[in-house]
C-alpha positions in Angstrom: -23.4 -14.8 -28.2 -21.5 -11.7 -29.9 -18.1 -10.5 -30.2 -16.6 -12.7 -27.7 -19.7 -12.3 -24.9 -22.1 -14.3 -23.8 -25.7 -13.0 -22.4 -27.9 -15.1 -20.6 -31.1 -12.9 -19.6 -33.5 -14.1 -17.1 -37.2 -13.7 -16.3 -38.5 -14.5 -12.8 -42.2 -15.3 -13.0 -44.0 -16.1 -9.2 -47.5 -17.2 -9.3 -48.2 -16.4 -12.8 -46.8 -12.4 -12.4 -43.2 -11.2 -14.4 -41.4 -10.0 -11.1 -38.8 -8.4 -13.4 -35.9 -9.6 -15.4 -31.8 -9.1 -15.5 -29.4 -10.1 -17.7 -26.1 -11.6 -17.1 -22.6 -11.8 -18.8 -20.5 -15.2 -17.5 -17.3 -15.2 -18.5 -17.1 -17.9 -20.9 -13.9 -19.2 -23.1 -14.8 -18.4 -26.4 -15.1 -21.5 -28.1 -18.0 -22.5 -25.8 -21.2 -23.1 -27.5 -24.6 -21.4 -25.8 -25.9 -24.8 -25.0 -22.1 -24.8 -22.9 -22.6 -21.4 -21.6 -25.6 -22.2 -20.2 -25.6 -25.6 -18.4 -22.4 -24.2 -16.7 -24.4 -20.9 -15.9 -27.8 -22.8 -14.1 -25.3 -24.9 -12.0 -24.0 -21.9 -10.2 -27.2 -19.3 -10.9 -29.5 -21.4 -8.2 -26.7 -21.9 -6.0 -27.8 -19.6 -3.8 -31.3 -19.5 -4.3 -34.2 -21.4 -4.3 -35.2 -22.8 -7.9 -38.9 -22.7 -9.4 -41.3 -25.4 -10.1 -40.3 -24.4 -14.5 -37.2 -24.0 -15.1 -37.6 -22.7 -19.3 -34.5 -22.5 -21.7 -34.1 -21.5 -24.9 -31.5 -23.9 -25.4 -30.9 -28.0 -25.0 -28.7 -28.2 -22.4 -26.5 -31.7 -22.0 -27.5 -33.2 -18.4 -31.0 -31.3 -18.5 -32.5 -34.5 -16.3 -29.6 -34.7 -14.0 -29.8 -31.5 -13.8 -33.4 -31.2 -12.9 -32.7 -34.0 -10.6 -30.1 -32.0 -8.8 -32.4 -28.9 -8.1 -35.8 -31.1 -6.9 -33.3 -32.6 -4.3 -32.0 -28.9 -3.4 -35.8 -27.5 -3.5 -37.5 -30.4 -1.5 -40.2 -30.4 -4.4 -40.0 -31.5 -8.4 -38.3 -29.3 -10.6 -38.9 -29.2 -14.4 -36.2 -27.5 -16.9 -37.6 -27.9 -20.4 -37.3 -26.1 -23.8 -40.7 -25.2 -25.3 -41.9 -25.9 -28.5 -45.0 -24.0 -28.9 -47.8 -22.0 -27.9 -47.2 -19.4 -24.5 -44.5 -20.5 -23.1 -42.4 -20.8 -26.5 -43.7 -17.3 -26.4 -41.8 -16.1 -23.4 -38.7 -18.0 -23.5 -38.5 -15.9 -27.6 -39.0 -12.5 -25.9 -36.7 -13.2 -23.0 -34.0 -14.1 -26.3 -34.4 -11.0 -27.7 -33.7 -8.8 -24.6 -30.9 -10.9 -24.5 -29.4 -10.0 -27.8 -30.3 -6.2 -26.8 -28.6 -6.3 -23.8 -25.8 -7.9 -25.5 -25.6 -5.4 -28.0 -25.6 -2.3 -25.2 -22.7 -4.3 -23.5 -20.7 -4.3 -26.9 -21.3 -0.8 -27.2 -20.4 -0.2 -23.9 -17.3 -2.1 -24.1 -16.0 -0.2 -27.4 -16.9 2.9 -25.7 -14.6 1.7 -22.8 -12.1 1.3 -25.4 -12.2 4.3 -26.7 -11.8 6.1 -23.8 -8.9 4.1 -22.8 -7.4 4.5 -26.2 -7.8 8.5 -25.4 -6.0 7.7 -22.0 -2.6 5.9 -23.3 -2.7 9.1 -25.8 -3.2 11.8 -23.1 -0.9 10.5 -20.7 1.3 9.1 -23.1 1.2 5.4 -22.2 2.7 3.2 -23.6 -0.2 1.2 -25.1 -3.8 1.2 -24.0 -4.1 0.1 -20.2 -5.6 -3.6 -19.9 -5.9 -3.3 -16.3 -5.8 0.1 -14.0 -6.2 0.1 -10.1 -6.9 3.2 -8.4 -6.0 3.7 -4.5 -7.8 5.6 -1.8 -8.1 5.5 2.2 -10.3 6.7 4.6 -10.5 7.4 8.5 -12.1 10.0 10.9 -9.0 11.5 13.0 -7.2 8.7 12.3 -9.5 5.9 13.6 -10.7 2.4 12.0 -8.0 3.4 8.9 -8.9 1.7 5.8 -7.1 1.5 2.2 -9.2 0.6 -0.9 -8.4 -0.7 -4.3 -10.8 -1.0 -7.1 -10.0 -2.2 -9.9 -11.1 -1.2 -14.0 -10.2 -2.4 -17.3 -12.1 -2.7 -21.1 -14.8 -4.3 -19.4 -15.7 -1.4 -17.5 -15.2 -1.7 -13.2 -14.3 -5.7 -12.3 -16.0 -5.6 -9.1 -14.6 -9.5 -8.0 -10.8 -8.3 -7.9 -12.1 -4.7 -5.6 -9.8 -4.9 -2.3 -9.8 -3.2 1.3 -7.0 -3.2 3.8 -7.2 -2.6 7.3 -4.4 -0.3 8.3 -2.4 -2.3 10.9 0.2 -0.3 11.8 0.1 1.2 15.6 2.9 3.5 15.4 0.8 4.9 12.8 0.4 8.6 13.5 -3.0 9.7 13.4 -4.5 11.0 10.0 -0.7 10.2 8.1 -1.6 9.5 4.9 1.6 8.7 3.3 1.9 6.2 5.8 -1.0 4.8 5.5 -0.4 4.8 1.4 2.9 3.3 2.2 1.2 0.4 3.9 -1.3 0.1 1.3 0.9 -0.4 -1.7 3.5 -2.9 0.2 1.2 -5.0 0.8 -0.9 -5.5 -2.1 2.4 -5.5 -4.4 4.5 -7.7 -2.0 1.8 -10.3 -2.7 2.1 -9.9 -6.1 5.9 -10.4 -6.4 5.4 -13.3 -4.0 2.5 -15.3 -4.4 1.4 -18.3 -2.6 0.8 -21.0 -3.7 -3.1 -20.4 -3.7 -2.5 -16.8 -5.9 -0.3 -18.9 -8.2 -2.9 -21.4 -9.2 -5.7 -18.7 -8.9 -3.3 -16.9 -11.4 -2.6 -19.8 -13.8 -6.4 -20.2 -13.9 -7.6 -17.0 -14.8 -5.8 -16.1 -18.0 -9.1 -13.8 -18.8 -7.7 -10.6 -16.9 -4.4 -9.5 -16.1 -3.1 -9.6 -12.2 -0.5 -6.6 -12.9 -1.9 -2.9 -13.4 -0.5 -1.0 -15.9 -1.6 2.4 -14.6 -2.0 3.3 -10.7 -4.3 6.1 -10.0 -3.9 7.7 -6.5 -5.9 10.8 -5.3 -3.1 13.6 -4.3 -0.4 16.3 -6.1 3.2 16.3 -6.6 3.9 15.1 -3.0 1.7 12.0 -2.9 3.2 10.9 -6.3 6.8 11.6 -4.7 5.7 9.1 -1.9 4.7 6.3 -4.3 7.3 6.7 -6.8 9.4 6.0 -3.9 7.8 2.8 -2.6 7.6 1.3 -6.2 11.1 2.1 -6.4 11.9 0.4 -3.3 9.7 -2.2 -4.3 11.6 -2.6 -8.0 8.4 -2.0 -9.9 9.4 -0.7 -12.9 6.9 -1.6 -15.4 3.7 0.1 -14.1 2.4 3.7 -14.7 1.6 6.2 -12.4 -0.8 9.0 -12.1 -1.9 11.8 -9.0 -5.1 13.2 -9.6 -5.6 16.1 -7.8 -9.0 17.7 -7.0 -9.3 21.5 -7.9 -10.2 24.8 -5.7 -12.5 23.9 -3.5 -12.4 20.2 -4.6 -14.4 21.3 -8.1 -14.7 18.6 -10.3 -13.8 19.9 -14.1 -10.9 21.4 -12.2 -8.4 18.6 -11.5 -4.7 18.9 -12.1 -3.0 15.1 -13.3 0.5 14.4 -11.9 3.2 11.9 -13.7 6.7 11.4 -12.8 9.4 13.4 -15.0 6.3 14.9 -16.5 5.0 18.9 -16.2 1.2 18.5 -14.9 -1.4 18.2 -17.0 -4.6 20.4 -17.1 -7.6 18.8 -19.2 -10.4 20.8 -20.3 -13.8 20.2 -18.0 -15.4 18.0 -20.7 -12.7 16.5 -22.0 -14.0 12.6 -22.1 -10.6 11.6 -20.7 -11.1 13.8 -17.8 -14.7 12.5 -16.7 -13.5 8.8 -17.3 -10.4 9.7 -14.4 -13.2 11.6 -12.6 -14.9 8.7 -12.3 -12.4 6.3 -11.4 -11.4 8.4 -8.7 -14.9 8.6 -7.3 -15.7 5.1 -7.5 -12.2 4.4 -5.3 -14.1 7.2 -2.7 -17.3 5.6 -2.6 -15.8 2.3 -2.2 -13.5 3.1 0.9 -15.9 5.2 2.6 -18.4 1.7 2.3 -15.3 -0.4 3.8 -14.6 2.1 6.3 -18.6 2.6 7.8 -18.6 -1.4 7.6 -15.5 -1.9 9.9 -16.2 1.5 12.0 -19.9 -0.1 12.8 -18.3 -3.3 13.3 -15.7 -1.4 15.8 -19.2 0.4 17.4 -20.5 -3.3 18.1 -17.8 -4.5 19.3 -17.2 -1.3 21.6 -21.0 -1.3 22.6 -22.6 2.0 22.9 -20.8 3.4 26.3 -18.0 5.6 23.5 -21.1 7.5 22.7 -21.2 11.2 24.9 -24.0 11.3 27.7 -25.0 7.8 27.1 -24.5 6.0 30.3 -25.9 1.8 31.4 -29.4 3.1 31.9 -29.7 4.7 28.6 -27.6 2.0 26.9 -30.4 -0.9 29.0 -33.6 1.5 27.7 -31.9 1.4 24.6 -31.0 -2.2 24.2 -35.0 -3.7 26.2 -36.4 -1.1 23.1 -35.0 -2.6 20.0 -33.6 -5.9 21.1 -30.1 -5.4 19.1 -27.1 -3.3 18.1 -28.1 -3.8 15.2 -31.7 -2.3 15.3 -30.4 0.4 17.4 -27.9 1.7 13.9 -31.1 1.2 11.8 -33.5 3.9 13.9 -34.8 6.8 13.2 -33.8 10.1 15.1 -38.0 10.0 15.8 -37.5 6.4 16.5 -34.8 6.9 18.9 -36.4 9.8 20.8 -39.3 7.7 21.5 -36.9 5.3 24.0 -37.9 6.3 27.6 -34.9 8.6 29.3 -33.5 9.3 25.8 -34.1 12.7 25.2 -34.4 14.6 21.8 -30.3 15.8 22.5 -29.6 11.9 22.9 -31.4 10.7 20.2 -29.7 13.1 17.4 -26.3 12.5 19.2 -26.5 8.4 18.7 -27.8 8.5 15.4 -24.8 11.1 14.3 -22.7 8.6 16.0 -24.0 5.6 13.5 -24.4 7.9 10.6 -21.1 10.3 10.6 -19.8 10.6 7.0 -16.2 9.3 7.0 -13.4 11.3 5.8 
């Protein structure tokens, strides 16, 4: 424990062999000891997961017996948790300590790099103080099919992954590859929630005091007319409090090259390695990545669903040769073009064509 954080690092031994090790940071109030820190941590950590034989700790843990009770009933075989006192196994649990402490120590750096850079933010855009929270907005579709928003979420710990969010686009009069509209829809709902919870948000709110539920910046991808368009809806909406920045992409979308749009402000041009400028950089591409994930999900979801009849010059035979071959839908996404062509009646043509059809790049 350092500066706040908690590290618990683990090694997973099978038959005698390290199979690797990873260390993990539970959020922890402050005032809780490590012996806390980690009985809380082993309850959830085999949760999902079958526990070992030997379970080692570096550290008494209150309940260790119950505890080892708990997981021989969950395993169906006797579990041990112990803390070592000597010899190999003392050994072990020592080394796995002190990658704990250095993985500890690159997560404090890491965190006052974090800070630094949003330090460097609040001065370049001239915030008023250093963002604690920043959600960034992006949407995908392919000629204006299975739309999907995205909203992932970053703050002094670096990306908080937990409070990510998609959103189907649910609007039919939507017109095809609008998005503003989509935007529109985007923002309404994720702030309406916000300035009326339920009654499930409100206790999940009053619980987790750790990280704010408000953004002080919103980054959307776009110029002067996107920002227009959102200014707009927060105005409707009567936010007033929050930040917001366009981040346009440069000629021929080159990254160095962006131009950074604020309300009542001139645009802003950073030079290519300014720090400020890779930190929005990647911010922005983490939003893309993580919409162009939701939308393949729901797109193959919406290919399942839909069979494989949308797919040009595949007809019931093909589909049955297809379907006897691998068994599932599922199987079918996972093949090879080689793989494919080896179905009887599916010809080299038919084979690229379905495996472009699973494996188009959203847009």
């Amino acid at each position: 424990q350092e500066g706040g954080y908690s590290c618990v690092e683990v090694f997973f031994f099978r038959t005698g062999q390290n199979w690797g090790n990873r260390a993990y940071f539970p959020r922890a109030e402050k005032s809780f000891t490590p012996e806390e820190v980690l009985g809380a941590f082993l309850t959830q950590f085999y949760d999902d997961k079958p526990p070992p034989k030997l379970v080692l700790l570096s550290h008494e843990i209150e309940e260790s017996a119950l505890l080892a009770d708990a997981l021989s009933v969950k395993a169906g075989y006797k579990v041990e948790v112990s803390v070592p006192k000597r010899g190999e196994k003392k050994e072990l649990v020592a080394h796995a300590l002190t990658n704990a402490r250095e993985a500890l120590g690159r997560k404090l750096a890491d965190t006052a790099t974090q800070s630094r850079l949003l330090e460097g933010m609040a001065t370049t855009l001239a915030l008023p103080h250093a963002p604690k929270r920043i959600e960034v907005y992006d949407n995908s579709h392919i000629q204006g099919t299975n739309a999907v928003g995205a909203m992932i979420v970053a703050g002094p710990d670096g990306f908080i992954k937990n409070q990510y969010r998609k959103f189907n686009i649910k609007s039919e009069n939507l017109t095809p590859g609008d998005d503003y509209a989509m935007m529109r829809e985007v923002l309404e709902r994720r702030f309406k929630r916000l300035l009326k919870p339920a009654d499930g948000d409100a206790a999940r709110k009053a619980d987790d005091d750790s990280f704010p539920q408000w953004p002080d910046l919103v980054i959307i991808d776009g110029g002067r007319g996107q920002l227009n368009a959102v200014r707009e809806i927060f105005t409707t909406l009567g936010l007033t409090q929050v930040s917001l920045l366009a981040v346009a992409k440069g000629p021929d979308r080159d990254a160095g090259r962006e131009t950074l749009f604020m309300p009542d402000r001139e645009a802003i041009k950073l030079e290519p390695r300014d720090p400020v400028l890779y930190f929005i950089q990647r911010l922005r591409d983490e939003a893309h990545r993580f919409v162009i994930g939701s939308h393949r999900k729901l797109r193959k979801k919406d290919i399942r669903e839909a069979g494989l009849q949308e797919i040009p010059g595949i007809g019931p035979s093909r589909k049955r040769a297809l379907l006897l071959h691998f068994g599932t839908l599922k199987e079918i996404e996972r093949a090879s073009i080689a793989d494919l062509g080896k179905v009887p009646g599916v010809s080299a043509e038919s084979a690229r064509r379905i495996f472009e059809y699973f494996h188009t790049q959203p847009g």
